[in-house]
ZAVEX-536656 format. One record per atom (N, C-alpha, C, O, CB): residue in one letter; x negated, y negated, z negated. Coordinates in steps of 0.05 Angstrom, whole numbers, plus 5000, padded with zeros to 4 digits. Glycine has a CB too. Layout:
% residues N
AXYZ
...
% end
This chain:
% residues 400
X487046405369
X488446655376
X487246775402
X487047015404
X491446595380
X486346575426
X485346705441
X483246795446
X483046915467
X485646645451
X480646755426
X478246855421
X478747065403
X477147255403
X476446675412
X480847065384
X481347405365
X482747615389
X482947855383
X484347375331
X483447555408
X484747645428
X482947865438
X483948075447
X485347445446
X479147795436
X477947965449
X476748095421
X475348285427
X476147845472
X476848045398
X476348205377
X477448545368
X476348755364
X477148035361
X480448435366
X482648675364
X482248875389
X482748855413
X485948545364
X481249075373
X481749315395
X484149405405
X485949315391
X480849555386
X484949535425
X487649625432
X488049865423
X486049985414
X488249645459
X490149945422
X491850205401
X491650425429
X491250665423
X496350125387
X491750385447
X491450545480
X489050615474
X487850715493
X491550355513
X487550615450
X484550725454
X484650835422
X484150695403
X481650465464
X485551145419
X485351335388
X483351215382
X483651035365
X484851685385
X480951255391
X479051235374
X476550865379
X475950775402
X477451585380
X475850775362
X474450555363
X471450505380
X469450595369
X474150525338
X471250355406
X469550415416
X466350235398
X464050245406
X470450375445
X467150135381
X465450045361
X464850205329
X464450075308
X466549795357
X464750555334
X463550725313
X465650735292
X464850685269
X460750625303
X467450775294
X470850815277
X470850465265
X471550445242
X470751145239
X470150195280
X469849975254
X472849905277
X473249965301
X466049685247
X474349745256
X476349615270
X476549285264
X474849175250
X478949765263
X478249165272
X479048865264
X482048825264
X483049015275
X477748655285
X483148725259
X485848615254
X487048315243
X486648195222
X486648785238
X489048235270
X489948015259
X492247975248
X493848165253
X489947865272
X493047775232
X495847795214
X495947465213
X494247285209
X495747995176
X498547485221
X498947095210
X501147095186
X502847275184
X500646825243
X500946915171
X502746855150
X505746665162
X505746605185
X500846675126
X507646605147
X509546455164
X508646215170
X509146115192
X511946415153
X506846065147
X505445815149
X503045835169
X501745645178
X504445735120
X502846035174
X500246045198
X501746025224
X501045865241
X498146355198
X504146215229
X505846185256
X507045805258
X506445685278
X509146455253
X508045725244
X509145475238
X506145355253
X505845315277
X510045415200
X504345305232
X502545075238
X500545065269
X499144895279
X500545085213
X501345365278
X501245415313
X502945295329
X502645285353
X501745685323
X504945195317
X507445065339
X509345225346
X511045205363
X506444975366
X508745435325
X510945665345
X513845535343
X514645445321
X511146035329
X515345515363
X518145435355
X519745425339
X519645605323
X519145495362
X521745245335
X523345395303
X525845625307
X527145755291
X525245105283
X526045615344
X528345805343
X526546145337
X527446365333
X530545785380
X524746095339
X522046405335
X522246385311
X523446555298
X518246395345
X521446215303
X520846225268
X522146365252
X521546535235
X521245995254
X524746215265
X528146345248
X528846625255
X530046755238
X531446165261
X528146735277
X528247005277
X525947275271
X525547475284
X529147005299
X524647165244
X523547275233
X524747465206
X526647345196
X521947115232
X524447605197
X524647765173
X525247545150
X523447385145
X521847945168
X527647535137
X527847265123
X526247355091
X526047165076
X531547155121
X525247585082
X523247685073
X519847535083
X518347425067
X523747985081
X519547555102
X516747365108
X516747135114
X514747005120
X515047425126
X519347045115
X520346735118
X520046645088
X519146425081
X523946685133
X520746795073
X520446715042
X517146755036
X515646595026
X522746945018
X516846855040
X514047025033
X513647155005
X515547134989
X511646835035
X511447284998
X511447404976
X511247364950
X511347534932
X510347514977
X510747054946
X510246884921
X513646894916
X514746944894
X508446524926
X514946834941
X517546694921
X519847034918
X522147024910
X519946314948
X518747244924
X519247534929
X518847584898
X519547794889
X517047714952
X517847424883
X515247644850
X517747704841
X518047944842
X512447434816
X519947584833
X522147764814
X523248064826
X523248284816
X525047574811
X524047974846
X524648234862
X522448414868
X523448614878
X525648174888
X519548434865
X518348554863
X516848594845
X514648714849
X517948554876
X517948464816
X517148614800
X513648384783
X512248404763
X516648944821
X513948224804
X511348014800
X511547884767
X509847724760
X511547714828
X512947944755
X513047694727
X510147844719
X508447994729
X516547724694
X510747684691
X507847564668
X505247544674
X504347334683
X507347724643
X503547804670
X501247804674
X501047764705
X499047634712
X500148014662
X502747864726
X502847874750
X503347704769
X502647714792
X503748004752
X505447454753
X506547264758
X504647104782
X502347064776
X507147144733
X505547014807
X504846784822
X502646534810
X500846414820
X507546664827
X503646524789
X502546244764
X500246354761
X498246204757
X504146194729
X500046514763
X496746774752
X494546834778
X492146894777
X498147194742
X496446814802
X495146964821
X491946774830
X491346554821
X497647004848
X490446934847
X487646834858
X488146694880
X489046784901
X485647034864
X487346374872
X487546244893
X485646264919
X483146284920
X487646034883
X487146234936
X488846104954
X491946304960
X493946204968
X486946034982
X491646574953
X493946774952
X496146674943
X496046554922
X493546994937
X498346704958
X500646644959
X501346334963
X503646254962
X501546764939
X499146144967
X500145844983
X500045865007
X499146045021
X498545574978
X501545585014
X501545555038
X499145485050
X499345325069
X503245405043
X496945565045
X494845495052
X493845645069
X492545565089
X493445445036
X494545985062
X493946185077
X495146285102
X497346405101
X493946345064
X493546215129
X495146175159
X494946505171
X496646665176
X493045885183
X491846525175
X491046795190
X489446975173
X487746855161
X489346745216
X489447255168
X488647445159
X488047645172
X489347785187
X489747505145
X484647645163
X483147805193
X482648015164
X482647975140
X479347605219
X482248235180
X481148495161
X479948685182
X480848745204
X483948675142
X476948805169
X475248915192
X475049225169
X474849235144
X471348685203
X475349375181
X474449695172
X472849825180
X473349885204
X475949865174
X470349935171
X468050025182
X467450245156
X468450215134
X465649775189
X465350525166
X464950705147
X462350635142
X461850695118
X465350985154
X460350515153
X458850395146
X458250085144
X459249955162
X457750505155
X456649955124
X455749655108
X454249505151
X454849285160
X451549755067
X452949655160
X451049515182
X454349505205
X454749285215
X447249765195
X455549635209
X458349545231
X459549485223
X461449465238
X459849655245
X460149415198
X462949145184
X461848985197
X462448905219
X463549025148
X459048885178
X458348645189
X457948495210
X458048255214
X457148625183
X457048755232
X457548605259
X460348555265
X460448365281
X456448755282
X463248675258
X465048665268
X466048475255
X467548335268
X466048855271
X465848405225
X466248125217
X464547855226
X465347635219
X466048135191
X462247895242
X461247725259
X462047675276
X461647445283
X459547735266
X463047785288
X464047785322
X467647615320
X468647455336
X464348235336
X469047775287
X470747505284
X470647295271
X472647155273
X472547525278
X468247195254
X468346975244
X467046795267
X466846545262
X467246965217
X466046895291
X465246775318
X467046645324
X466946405329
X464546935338
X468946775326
X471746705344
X472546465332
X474246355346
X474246945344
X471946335308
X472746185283
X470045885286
X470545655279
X472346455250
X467445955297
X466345705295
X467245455309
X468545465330
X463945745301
X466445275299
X467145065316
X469345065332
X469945005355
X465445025331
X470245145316
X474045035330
X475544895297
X476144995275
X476945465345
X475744505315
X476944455287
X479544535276
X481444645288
X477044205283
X479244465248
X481644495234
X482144775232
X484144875242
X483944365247
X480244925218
X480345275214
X477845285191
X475845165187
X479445505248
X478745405184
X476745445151
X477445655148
X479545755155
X477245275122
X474545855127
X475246065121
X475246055091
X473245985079
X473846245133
X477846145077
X477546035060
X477446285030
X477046275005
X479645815064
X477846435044
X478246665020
X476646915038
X476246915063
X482546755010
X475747145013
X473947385036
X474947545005
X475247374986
X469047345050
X475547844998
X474847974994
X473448265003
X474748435015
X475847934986
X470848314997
X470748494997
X471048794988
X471148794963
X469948425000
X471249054998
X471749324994
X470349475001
X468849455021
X473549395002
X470349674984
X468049864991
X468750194976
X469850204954
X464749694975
X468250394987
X468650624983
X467550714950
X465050724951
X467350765008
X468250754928
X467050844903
X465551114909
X466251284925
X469350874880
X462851114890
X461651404897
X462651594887
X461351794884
X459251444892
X464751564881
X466451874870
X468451954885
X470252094876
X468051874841
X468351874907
X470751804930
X473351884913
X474552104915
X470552004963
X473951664897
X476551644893
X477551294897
X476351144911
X477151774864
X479651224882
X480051004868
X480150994841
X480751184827
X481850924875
X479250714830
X478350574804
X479450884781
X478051064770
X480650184798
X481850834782
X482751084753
X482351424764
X483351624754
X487251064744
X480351414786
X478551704791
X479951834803
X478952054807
X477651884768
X482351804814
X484751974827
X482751984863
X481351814873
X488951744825
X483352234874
X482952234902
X485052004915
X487051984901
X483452544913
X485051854933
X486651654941
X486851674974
X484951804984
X485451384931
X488651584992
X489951635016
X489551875034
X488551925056
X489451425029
X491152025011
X491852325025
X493952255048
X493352305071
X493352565000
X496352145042
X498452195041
X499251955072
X499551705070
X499752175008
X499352155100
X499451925116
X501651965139
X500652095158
X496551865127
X504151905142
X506751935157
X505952045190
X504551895203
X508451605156
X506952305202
X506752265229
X508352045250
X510551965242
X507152485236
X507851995265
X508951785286
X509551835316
X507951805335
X507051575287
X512251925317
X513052075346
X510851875368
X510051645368
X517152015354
X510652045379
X508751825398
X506651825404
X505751815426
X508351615393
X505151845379
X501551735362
X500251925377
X498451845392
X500651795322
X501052215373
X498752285376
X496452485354
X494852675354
X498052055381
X497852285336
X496752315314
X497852485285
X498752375265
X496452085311
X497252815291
X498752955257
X498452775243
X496752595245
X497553215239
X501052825218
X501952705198
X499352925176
X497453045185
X505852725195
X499852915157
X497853025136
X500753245118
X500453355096
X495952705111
X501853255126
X505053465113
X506353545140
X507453375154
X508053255090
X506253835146
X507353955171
X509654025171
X510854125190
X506154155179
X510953925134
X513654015131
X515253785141
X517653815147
X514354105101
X514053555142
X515453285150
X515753205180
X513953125193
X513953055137
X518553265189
X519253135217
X516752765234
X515652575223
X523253025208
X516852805247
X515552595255
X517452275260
X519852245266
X514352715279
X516152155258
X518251875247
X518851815272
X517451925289
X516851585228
X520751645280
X521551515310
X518851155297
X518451045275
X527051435317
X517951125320
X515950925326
X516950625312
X515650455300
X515550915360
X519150645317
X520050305307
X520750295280
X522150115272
X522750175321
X519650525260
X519650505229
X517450335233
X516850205213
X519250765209
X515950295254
X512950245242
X512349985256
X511349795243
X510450505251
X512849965281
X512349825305
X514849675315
X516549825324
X511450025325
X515549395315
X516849275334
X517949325360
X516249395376
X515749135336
X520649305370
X520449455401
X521049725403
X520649815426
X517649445413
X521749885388
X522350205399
X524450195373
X524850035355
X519050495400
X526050555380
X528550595361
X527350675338
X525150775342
X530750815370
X528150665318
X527750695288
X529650965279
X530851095296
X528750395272
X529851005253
X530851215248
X533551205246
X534951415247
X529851315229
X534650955242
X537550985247
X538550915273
X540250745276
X538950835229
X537451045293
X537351045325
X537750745346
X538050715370
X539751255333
X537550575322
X538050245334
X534750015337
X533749975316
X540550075305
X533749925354
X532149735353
X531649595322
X533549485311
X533149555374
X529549625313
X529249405289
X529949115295
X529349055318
X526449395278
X531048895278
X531048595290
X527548575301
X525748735294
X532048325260
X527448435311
X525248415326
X524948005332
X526947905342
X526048655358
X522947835327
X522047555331
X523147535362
X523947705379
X518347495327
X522947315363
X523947255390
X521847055399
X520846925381
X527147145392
X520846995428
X521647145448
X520247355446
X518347355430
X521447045472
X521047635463
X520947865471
X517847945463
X517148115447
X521847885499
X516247795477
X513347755479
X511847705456
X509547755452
X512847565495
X513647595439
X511947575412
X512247685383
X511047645362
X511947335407
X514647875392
X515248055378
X515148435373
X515148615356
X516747965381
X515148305413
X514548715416
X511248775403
X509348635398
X514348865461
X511949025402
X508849195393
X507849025360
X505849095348
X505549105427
X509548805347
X508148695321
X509048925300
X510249145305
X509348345310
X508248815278
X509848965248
X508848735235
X507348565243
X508749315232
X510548785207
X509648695174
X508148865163
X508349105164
X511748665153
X506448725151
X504848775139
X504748575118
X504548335122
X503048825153
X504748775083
X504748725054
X501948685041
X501448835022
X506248955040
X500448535049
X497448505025
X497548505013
X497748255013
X495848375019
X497548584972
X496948624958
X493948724949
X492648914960
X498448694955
X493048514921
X490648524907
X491648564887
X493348434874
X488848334907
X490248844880
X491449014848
X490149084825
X489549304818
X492349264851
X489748884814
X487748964781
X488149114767
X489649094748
X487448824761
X486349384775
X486749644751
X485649614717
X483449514712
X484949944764
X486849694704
X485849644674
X484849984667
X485950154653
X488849484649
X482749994682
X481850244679
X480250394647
X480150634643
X479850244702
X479350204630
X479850284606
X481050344590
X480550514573
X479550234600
X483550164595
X486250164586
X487650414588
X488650524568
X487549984601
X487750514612
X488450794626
X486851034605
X488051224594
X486950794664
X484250984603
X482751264597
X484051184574
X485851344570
X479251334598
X483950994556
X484551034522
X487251164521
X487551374509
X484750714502
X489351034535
X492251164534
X491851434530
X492551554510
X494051114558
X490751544553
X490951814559
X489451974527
X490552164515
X489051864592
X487451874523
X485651994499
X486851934472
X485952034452
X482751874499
X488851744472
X490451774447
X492951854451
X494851774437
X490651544431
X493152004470
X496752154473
X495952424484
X497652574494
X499451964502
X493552514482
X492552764483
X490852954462
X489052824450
X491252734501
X491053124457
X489053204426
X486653384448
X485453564436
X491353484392
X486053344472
X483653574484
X483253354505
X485153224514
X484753954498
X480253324514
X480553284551
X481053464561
X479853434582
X478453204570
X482253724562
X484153874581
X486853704583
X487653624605
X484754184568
X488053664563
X490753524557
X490353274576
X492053194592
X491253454523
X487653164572
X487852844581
X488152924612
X489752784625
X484652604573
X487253054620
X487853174657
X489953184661
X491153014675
X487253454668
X490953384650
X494453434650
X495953284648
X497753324665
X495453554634
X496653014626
X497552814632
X497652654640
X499352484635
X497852764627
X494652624666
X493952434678
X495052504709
X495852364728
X490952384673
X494752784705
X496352914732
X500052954733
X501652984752
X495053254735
X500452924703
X503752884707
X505452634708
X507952604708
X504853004688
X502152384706
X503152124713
X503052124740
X504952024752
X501851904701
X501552194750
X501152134782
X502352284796
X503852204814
X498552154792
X501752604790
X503552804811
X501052954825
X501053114843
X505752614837
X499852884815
X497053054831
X494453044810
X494652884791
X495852854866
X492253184811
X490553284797
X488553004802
X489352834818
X489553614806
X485852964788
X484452774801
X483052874826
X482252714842
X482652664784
X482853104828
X481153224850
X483853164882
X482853144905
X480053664839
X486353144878
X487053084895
X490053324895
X492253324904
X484553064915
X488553504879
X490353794891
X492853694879
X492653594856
X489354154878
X495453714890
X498253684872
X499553834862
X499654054873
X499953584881
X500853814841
X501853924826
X503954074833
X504854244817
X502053794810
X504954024856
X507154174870
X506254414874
X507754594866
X508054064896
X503654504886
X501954664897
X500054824876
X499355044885
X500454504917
X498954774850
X498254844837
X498554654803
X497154474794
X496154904852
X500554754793
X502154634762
X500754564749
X500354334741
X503654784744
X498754904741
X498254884712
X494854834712
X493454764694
X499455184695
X494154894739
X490654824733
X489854644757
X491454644776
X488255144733
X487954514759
X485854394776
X485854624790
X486254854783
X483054274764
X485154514818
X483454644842
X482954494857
X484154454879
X484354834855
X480454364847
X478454254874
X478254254908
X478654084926
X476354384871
X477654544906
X477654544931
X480454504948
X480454384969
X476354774936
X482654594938
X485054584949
X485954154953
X487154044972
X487354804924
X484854044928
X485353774928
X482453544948
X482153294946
X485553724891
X481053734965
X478253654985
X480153775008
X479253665028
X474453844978
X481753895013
X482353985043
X485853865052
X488053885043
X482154385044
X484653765074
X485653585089
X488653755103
X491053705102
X482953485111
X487953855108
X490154115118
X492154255101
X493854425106
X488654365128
X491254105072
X492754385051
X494654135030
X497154145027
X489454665024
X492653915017
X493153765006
X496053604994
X497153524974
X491853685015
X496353605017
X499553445022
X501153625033
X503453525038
X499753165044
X500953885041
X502653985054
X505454105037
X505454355040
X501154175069
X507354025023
X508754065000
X510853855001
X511153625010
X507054054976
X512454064986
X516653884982
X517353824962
X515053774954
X519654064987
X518753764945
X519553764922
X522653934912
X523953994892
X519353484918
X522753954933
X526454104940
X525454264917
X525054104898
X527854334978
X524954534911
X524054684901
X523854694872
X523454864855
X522354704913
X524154424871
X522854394839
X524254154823
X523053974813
X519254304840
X526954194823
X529654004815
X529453784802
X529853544806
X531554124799
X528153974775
X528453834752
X525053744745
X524453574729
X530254044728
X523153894759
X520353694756
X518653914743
X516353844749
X520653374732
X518554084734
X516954284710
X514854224722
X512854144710
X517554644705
X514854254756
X511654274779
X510653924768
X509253854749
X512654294830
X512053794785
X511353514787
X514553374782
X516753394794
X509753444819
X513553194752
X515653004745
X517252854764
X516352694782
X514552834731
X519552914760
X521652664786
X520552334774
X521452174790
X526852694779
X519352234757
X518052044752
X515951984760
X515451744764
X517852024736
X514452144765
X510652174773
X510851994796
X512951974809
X509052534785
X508351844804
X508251524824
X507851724851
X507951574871
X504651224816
X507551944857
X507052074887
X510252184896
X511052204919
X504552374886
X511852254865
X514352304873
X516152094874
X518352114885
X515252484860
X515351884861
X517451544866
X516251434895
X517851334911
X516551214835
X514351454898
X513251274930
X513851374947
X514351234968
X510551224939
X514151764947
X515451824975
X516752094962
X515452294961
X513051865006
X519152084953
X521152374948
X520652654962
X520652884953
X524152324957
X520452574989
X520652745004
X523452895008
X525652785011
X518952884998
X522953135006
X526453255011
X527853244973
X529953364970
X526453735028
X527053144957
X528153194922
X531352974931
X531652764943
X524852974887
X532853114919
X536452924923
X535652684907
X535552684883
X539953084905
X535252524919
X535452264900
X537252014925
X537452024949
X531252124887
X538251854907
X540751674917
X539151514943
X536951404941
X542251424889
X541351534977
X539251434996
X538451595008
X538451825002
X537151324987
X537651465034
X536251595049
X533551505045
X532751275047
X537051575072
X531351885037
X528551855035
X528051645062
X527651405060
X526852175036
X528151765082
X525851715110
X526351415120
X525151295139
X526451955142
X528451325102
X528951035112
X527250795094
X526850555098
X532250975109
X526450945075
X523650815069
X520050755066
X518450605054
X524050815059
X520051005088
X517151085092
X516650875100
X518250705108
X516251315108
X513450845099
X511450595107
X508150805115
X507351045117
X510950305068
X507550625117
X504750755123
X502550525096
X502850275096
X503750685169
X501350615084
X499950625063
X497150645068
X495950855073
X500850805049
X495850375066
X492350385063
X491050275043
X492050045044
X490950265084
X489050285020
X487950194999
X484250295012
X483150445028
X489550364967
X483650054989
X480850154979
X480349954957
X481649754948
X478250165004
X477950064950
X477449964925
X475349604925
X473949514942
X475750254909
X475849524906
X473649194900
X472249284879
X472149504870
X475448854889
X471649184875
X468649114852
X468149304840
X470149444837
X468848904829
X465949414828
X464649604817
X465449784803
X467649724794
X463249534807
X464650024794
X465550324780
X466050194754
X465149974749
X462850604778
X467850344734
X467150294710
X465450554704
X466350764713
X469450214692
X463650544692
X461450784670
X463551004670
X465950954664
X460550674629
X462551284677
X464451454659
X464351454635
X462251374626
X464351694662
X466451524616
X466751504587
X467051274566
X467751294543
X464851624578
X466351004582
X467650704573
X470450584570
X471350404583
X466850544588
X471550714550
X473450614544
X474450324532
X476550264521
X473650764533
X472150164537
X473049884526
X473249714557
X472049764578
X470449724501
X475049504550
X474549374581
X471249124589
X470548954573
X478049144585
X470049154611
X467449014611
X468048684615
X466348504609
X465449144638
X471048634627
X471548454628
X470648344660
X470148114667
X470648354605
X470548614678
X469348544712
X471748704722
X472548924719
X465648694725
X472648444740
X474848544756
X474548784775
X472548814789
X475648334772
X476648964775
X476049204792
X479649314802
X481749324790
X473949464770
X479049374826
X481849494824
X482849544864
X480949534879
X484249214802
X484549574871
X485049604904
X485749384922
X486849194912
X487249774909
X485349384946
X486849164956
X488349464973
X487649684980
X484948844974
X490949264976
X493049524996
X494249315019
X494549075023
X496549704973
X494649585032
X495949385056
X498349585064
X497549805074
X493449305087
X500949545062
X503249705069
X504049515100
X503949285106
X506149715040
X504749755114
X505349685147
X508949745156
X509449985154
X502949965168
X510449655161
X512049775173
X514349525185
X514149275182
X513149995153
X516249655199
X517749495215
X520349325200
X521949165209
X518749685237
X520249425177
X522549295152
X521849255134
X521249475122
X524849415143
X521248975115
X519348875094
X522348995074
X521849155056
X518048465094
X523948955078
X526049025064
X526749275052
X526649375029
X527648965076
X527649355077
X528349655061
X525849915064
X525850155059
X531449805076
X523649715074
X521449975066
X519349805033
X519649835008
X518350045106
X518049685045
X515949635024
X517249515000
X516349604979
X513749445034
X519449304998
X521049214979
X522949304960
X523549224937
X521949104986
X524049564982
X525149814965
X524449954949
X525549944927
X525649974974
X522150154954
X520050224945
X519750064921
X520850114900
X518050224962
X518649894925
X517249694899
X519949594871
X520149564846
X515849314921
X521249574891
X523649484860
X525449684852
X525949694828
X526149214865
X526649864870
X527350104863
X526150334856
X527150404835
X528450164876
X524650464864
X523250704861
X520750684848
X520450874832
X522950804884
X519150554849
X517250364822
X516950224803
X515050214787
X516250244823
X519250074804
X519049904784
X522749974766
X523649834748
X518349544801
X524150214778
X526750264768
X527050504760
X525550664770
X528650224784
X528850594740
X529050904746
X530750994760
X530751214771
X529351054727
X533050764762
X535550934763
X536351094790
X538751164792
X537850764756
X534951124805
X535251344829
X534151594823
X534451804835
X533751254856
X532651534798
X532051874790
X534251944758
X533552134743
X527451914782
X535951814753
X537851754727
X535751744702
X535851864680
X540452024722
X533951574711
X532351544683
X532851314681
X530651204685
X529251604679
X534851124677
X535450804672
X533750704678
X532650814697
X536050684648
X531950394661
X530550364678
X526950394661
X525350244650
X531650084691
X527050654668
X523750794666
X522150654692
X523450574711
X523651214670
X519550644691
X518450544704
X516250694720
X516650934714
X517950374691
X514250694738
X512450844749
X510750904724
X511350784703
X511050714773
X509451024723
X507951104693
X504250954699
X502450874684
X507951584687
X504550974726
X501550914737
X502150534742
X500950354730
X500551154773
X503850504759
X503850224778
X506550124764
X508250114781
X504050264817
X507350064742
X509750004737
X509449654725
X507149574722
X510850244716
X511349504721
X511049304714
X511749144682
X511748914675
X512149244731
X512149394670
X512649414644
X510449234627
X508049234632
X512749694637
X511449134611
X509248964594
X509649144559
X511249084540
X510448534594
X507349374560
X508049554538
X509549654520
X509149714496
X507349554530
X511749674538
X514349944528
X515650104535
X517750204527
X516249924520
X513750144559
X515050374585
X514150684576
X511950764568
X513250304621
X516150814581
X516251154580
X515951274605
X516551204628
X519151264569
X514451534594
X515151734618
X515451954608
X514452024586
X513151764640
X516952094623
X519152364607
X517552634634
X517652644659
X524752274614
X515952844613
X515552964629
X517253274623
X517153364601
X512852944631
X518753414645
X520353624643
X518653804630
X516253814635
X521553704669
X520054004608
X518254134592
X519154394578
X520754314561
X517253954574
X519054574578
X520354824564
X519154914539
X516955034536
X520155074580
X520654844522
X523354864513
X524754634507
X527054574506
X523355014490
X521454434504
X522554184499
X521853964518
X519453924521
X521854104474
X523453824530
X521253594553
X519253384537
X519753274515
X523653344575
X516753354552
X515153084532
X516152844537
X517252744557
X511953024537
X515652784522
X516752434530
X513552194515
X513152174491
X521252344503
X512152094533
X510651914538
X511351614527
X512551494545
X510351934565
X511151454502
X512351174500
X510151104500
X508051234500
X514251074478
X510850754499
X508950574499
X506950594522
X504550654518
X507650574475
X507550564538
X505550534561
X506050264567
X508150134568
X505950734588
X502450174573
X502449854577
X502849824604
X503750004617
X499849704568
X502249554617
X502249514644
X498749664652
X496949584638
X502849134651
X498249814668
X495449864679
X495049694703
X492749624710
X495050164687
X496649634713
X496449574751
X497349284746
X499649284737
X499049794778
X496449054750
X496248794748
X496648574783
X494648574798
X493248784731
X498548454790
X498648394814
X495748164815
X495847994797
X501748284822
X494048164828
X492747864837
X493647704856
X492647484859
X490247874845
X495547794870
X495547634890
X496947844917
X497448084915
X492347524892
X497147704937
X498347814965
X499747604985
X499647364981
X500548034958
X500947695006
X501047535023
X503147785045
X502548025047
X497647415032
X505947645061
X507247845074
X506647685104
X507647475112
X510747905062
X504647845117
X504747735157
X506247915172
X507648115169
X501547745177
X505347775188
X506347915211
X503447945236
X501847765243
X509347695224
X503448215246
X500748265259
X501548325289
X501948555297
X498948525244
X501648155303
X502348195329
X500148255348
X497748215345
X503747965336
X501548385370
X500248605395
X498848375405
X498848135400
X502548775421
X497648515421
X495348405446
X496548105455
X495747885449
X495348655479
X499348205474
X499548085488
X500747805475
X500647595487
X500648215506
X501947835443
X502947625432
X500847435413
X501347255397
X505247715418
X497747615425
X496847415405
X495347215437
X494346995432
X494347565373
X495347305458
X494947155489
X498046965485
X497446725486
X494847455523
X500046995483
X503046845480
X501346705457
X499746555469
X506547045471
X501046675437
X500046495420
X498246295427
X498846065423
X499046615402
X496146375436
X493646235441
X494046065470
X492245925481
X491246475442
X495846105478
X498145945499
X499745725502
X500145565520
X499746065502
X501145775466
X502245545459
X501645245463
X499845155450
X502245565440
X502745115478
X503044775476
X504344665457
X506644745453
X504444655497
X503444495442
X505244335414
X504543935422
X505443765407
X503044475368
% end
């Protein structure tokens, strides 16, 4: 801990003095435990990452293909202590910055590295099923930093962050002591196997045009592949509107009740409502949202599967595993009934094992979408906790 201590950059510095590359630490509960951390600390953790995410799969939706029993080992044992993750726009400063922490890692016994995936940007800059991917990014009173939607208030800091008021104007529970809790969050790892063949065939046998196959690929998602959403432009593509950073996300759903724009089902309108009446408070479940993609393109126009794993790893951030990332995931993804569609499922990320619908609003008549298989497959994940500066110096401190 106290050699990753000089790895992790500080948040007091916007920008990376190592060419935008970053590093990050995360311990698992079995990683805090096997540090010595106390048990009265232990216990005042998130009883969500005290369980961790293996024994979470019902409530989130983890059965069959997705199931724990399935996942890539070492994910989800107790085997997995610390989780380092380095971000770089270029292949030559990962690697130094994943040098500089697997440094911190030699020759010190009893530490192994035991799992690595790598990620990497696709040359179509999207993700695996061709969609533009992390438009969509929360402002943070405080940061510094615009949100990507100018219609959205800015969040109070302790949605996100340990230590400051949250949106229901009270401290989040927070680890104890003081020191090893302020400035942390949770953080949700997930490894997600897209069945990207799977996807194109659906679409090409529930469409009679590839115009059609767009259109229903944009009224599963809520946005065009180019990025542009459907809130903002319905009935056609526009490129350029779905490439600009300023325009993209800037959109409500208030406006549009019953869905004609973008389905109250579509996975951009279940992950974040925005102002649309649905049961709940929206802003009490925002998170902050990062993906990229693993293993290789599939061919355009291959509709059979190659049998080579491909798909995202994600990482959801916030100060309540509960009612942000867990919510989300079993209610609003994997449920309908906050939008009164019983229980319909996400049409993109849902957990259905092929008999899920999606109902798209329609004049004169609405469509309705059956048989949709599972596309989005869990591999694996892991719920830490990524603590500040000073708690990973409190760590690397510890006497046992």
């Amino acid at each position: 801990m106290g050699r990753l201590g000089s790895v992790v950059a500080s948040a007091a510095h916007s920008t990376s003095p190592a060419a935008s590359t970053w590093v990050s630490v995360s311990l698992t509960y079995h990683g805090l435990r096997a540090l010595g951390v106390p048990q009265d600390s232990l216990d005042s953790f998130a009883w969500e990452f005290k369980q961790g995410m293996a024994a979470r799969a019902n409530a989130l939706g983890d059965t069959g293909e997705s199931s724990p029993e399935h996942w890539e080992r070492p994910l989800g044992t107790s085997d997995v202590h610390v989780v380092l993750t380095a971000l770089s726009p270029d292949h030559e400063h990962l690697e130094a910055a994943l040098e500089r922490a697997l440094e911190a890692l030699r020759d010190l016994p009893g530490i192994e590295a035991i799992w690595r995936q790598d990620c990497h940007s696709l040359s179509t800059g999207t993700e695996p099923f061709g969609f533009r991917d992390g438009i969509g990014h929360p402002p943070v009173e405080g940061s510094g930093i615009p949100g990507t939607n100018s219609l959205e208030q800015p969040f109070k800091a302790g949605e996100f962050v340990l230590g400051y008021l949250d949106e229901t104007g009270n401290y989040p529970p927070m680890p104890r002591p003081d020191v090893l809790g302020r400035n942390g969050t949770y953080v949700a790892f997930r490894k997600l196997h897209q069945r990207v063949a799977a996807f194109r065939r659906y679409l090409k046998e529930n469409a009679s045009s590839p115009a059609e196959e767009e259109l229903l690929a944009a009224k599963m998602m809520g946005r065009w592949r180019s990025g542009a959403p459907l809130a903002l432009c319905p009935f056609h593509d526009d490129p350029d509107l779905g490439a600009d950073r300023q325009r993209n996300n800037d959109f409500m759903f208030a406006d549009d009740a019953i869905g004609y724009k973008t389905p109250p089902a579509s996975h951009i309108r279940r992950a974040n409502p925005r102002d649309a009446s649905v049961a709940g408070v929206v802003r009490l479940h925002r998170m902050i949202r990062r993906g990229t993609a693993y293993g290789p393109e599939l061919p355009e126009g291959i509709l059979e599967d190659d049998g080579v794993d491909r798909g995202l790893m994600f990482a959801f951030v916030g100060a309540h595993l509960g009612r942000q990332f867990e919510f989300v995931q079993s209610e609003w993804i994997n449920s309908g009934e906050f939008l009164g569609l019983g229980d319909a499922q996400d049409p993109i990320a849902g957990s259905r094992e092929g008999t899920g619908t999606h109902s798209i609003p329609k004049r004169p008549i609405p469509k309705r979408l059956r048989g949709l298989p599972r596309f989005v497959v869990a591999r694996g994940g892991e719920y830490c906790f990524m603590p500040g500066l000073r708690a990973l110096r409190w760590l690397a401190e510890l006497r046992t």
